[in-house]
C-alpha positions as MATLAB code, in Angstrom:
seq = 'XXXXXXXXXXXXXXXXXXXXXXXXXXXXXXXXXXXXXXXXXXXXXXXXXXXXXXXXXXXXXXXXXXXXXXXXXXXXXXXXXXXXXXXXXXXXXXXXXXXXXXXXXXXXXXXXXXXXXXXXXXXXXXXXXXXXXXXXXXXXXXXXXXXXXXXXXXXXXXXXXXXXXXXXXXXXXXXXXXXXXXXXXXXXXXXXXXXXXXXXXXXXXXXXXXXXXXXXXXXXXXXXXXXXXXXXXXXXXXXXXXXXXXXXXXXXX';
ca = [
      88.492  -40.173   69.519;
      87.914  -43.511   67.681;
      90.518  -44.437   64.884;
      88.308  -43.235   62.082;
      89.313  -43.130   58.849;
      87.481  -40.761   56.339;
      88.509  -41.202   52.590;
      88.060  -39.472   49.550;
      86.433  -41.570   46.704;
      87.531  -40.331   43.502;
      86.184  -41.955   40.387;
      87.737  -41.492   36.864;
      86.603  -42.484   33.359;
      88.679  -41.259   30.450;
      91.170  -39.092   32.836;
      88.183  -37.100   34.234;
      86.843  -36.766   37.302;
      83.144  -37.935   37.126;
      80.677  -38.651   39.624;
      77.242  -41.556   39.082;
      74.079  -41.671   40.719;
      73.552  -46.072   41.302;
      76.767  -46.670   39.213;
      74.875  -44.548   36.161;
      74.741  -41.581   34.175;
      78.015  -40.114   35.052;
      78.497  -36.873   35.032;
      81.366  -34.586   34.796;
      83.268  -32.974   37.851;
      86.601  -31.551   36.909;
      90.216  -32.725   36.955;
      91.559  -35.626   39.003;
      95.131  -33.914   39.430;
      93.582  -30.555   41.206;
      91.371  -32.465   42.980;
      93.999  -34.521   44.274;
      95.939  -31.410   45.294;
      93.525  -29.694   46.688;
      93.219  -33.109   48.658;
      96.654  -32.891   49.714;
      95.904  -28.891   50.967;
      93.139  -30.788   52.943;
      95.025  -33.133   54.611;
      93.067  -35.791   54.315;
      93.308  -39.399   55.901;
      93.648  -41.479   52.453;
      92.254  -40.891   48.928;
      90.979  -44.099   47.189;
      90.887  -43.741   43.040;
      88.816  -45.898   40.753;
      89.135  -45.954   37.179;
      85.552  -47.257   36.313;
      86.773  -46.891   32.306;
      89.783  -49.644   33.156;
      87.175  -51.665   35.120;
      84.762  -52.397   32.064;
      87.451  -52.676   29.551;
      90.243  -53.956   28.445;
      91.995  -51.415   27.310;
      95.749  -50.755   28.493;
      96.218  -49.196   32.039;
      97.760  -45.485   31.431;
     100.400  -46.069   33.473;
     102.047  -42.413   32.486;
      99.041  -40.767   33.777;
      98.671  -42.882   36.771;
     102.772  -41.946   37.191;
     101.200  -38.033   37.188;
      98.813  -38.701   39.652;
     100.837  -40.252   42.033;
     103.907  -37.914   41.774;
     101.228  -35.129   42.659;
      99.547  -37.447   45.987;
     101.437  -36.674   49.148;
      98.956  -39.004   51.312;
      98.336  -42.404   51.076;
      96.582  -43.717   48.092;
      94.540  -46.852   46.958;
      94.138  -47.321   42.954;
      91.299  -49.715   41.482;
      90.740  -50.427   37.753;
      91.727  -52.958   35.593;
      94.296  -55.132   37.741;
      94.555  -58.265   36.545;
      98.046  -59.850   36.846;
     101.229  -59.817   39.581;
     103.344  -57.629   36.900;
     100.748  -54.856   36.541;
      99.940  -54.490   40.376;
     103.801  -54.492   40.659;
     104.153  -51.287   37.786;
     101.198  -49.394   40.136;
     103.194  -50.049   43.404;
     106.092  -48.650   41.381;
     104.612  -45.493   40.564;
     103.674  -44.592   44.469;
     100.288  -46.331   45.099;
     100.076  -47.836   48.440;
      97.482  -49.853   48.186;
      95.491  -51.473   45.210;
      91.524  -52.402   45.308;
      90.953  -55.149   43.017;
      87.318  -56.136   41.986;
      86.050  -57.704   38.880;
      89.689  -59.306   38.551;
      88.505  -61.809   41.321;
      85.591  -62.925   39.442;
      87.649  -64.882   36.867;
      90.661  -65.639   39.339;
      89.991  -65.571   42.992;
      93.618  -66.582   43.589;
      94.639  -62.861   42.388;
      93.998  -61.393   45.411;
      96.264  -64.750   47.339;
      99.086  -63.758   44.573;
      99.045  -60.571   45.313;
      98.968  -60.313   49.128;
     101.571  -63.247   49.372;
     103.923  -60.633   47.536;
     103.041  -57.320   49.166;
     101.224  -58.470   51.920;
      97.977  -58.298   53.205;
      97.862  -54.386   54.563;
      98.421  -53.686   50.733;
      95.409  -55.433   48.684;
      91.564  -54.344   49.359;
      88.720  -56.080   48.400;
      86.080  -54.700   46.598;
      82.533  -55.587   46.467;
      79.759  -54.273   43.817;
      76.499  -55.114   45.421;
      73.161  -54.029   44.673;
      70.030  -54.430   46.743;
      67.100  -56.487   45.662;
      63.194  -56.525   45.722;
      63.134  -58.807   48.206;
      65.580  -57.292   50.322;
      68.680  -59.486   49.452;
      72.286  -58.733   47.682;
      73.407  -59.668   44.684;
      76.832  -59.361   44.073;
      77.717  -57.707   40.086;
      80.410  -57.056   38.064;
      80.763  -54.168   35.722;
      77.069  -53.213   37.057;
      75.418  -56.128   35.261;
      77.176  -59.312   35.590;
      75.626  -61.309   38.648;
      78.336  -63.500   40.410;
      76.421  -66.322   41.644;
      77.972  -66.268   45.741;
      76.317  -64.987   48.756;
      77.400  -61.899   49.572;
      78.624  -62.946   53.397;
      80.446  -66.177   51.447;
      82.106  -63.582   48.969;
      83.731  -61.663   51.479;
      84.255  -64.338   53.558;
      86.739  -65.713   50.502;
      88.192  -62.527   50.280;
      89.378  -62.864   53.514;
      90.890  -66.075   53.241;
      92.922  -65.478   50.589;
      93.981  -62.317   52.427;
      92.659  -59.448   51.439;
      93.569  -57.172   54.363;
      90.300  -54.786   54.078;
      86.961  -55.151   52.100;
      85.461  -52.041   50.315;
      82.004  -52.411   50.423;
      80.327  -50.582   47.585;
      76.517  -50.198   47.807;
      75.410  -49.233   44.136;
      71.754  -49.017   45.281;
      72.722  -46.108   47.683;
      75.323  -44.416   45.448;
      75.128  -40.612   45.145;
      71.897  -40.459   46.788;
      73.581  -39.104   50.012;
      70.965  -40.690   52.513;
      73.163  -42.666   54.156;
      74.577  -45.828   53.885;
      73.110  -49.498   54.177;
      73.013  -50.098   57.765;
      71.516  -53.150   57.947;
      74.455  -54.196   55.111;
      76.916  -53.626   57.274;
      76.190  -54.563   60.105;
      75.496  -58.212   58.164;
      79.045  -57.991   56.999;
      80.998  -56.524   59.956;
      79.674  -59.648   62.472;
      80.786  -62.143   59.990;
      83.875  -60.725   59.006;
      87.084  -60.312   60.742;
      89.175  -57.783   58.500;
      88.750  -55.063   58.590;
      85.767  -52.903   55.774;
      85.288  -49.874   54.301;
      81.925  -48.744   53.840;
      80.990  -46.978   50.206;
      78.010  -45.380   48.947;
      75.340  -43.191   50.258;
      77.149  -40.441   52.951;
      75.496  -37.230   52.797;
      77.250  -35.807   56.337;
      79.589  -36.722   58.928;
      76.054  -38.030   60.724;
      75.585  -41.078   58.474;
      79.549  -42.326   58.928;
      78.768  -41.960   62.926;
      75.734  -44.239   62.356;
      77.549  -46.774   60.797;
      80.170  -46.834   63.723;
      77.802  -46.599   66.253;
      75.723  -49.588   64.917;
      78.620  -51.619   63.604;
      81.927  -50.742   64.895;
      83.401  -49.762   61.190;
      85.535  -46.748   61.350;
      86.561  -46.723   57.570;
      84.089  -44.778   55.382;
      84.490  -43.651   51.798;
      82.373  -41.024   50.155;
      81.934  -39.405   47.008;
      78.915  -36.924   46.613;
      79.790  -35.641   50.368;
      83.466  -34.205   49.142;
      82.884  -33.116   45.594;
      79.649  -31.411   46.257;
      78.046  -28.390   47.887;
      75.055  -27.319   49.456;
      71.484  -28.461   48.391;
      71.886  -27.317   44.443;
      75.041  -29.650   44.589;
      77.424  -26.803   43.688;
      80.909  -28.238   42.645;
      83.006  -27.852   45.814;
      85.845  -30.060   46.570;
      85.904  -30.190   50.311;
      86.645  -31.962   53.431;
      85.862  -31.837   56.835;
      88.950  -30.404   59.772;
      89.625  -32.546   62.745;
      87.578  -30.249   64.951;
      84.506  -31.202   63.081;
      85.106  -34.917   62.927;
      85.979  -34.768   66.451;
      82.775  -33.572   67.253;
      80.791  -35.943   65.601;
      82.704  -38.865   66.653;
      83.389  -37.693   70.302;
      86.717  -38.495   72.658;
];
């Protein structure tokens, strides 16, 4: 079987576990710590946390309750949300955080993301990307969901890569929690351009839509929310993941 990677997507706002339909109206899905040990119970590949409450303001990290969260996280982990500087991305690494996804940071300093992998290297610091979908069938890149940064998508990654992000997360708010799949044609845009590896966000509804993207693309890194938080067709709360037998089959040898 491919090297696919299949990773929880756990946003947080206010130390609850919430989940948005196109980055809005988010709504309420139970406690990050039990989801991330039911996680653990799982087994899954790598859980990726974003505190979308430290991303639109400027408000102090909670380091003690990132400390709790990490303590609890025997897998790999990724943390997003208000990263800004060399000393707080050292504090996260200190608490147990593997990796750190920094976004609206690189709109005021794209060096951040040259600081940082120059002192934890590359394999450490992901990319993230906010893009939405227009009328006319182009991206726009955003910040915050409503601040337009005024770069071509393919030339915004492309800068990510050069000052060394070592992956991309790819974050499609037009297809968030509408589990219909992701942005193929998106994708595949991105992944013939760009060498590093990306991790596609936004829009899995089954195991199905991740093997599309691979199929199409190549990618083999795919982050989902909706798909492991919910349940059947009335979107019962369910906090789930799928076994190796299962991804094996939809994947293949």
């Amino acid at each position: 079987m491919a090297n696919i990677r299949i990773i929880p997507c756990l946003l947080m706002q206010n130390k609850k576990l919430i989940k948005t339909i196109q980055f809005k109206d988010p709504q309420y899905i139970g406690d990050p710590l039990n989801a991330i040990r039911i996680y653990n119970s799982l087994f899954v590949d790598e859980i990726m946390l974003l505190d979308i409450h430290q991303s639109a303001s400027s408000s102090s990290i909670d380091f003690e309750y990132l400390k709790i969260l990490a303590s609890e996280c025997f897998i790999p982990i990724c943390y997003g949300g208000g990263i800004s500087s060399l000393p707080v991305a050292i504090k996260l690494y200190s608490l147990g955080f593997e990796k750190l996804s920094i976004n609206a940071a690189v709109s005021e300093n794209p060096k951040i993301i040259k600081t940082l992998s120059s002192y934890f290297g590359s394999q450490s610091i992901v990319g993230a990307i906010d893009c939405k979908k227009t009328l006319l069938s182009q991206y726009k890149i955003v910040v915050h969901n409503k601040k337009r940064i005024r770069y071509s998508l393919l030339d915004y990654a492309r800068m990510l890569e050069e000052q060394g992000a070592g992956e991309i997360l790819i974050n499609a708010i037009h297809k968030d929690g509408l589990m219909t799949g992701y942005d193929l044609d998106l994708l595949a845009m991105l992944a013939e351009k760009i060498s590093i590896p990306i991790i596609a966000n936004c829009g899995a509804g089954h195991l199905n839509h991740m093997k599309d993207v691979f199929t199409r693309t190549g990618i083999n890194a795919f982050a989902a929310g909706s798909l492991f938080v919910y349940s059947g067709d009335l979107k019962g709360i369910l906090i789930n993941y799928p076994d190796r037998q299962e991804i094996k089959e939809t994947f293949g040898n």
